[in-house]
N, C-alpha and C positions, 0 to 999 in steps of 0.2 A: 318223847322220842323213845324207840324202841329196837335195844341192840340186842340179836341174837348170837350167841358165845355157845361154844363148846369148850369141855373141861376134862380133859384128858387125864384123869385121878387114880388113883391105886384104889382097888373097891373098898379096903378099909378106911382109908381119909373120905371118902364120898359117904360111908353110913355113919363114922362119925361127924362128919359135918351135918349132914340130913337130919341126924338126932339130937344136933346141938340148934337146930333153926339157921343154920350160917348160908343154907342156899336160896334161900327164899330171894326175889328181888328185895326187897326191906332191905333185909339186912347185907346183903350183895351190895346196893348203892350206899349204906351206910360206912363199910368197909372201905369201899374204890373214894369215898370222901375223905375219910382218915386219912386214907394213906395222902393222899391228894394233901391234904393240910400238911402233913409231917414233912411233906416232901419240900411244900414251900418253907418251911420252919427250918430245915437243914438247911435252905439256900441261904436263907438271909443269913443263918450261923456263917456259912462259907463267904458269905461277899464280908462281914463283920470280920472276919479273919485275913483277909485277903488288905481289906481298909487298914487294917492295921499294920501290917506292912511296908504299905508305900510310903516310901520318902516324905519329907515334909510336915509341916507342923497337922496337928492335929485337925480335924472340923470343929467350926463350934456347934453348939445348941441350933438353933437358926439353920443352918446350912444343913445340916443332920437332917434335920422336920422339910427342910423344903427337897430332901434327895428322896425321902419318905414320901412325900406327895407325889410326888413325881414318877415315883415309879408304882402308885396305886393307879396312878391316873394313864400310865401306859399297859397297866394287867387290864382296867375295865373296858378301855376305848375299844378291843375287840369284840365285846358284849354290846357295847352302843352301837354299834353300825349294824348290829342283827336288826334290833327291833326298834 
């Protein structure tokens, strides 16, 4: 698939980027992934923060792993119904 973007940049951040390789698609999609991870990486910190919090005895082991599947298995089921 093929998104075209405009980049509204100060000319000096645009010829240092140019000169560091950072615009190329490559490294463009490598970047929007990073962030993409990090971003999920912070959420879970934040529901992990959040769990701790609430009222009531702890989770165990078991309950932990099956809240973990369960919520892999509601991120992919949008990728299943593409293809």
């Amino acid at each position: 698939m093929t998104v075209e973007t405009r980049l509204d940049l100060p000319e000096d951040l645009i010829e240092e980027a140019q000169a560091l390789g950072l615009l190329t698609p490559e490294t463009l999609g490598k970047l929007v992934r990073d962030e993409i991870r990090r971003r999920r990486v912070e959420q879970m910190f934040d529901a992990a923060d959040r769990l701790t919090k609430l009222p009531g005895p702890a989770l165990t082991k078991a309950e932990i792993e099956a809240e973990i599947q369960a919520a892999r298995r509601e991120r992919r089921a949008p990728h299943a119904r593409r293809g």
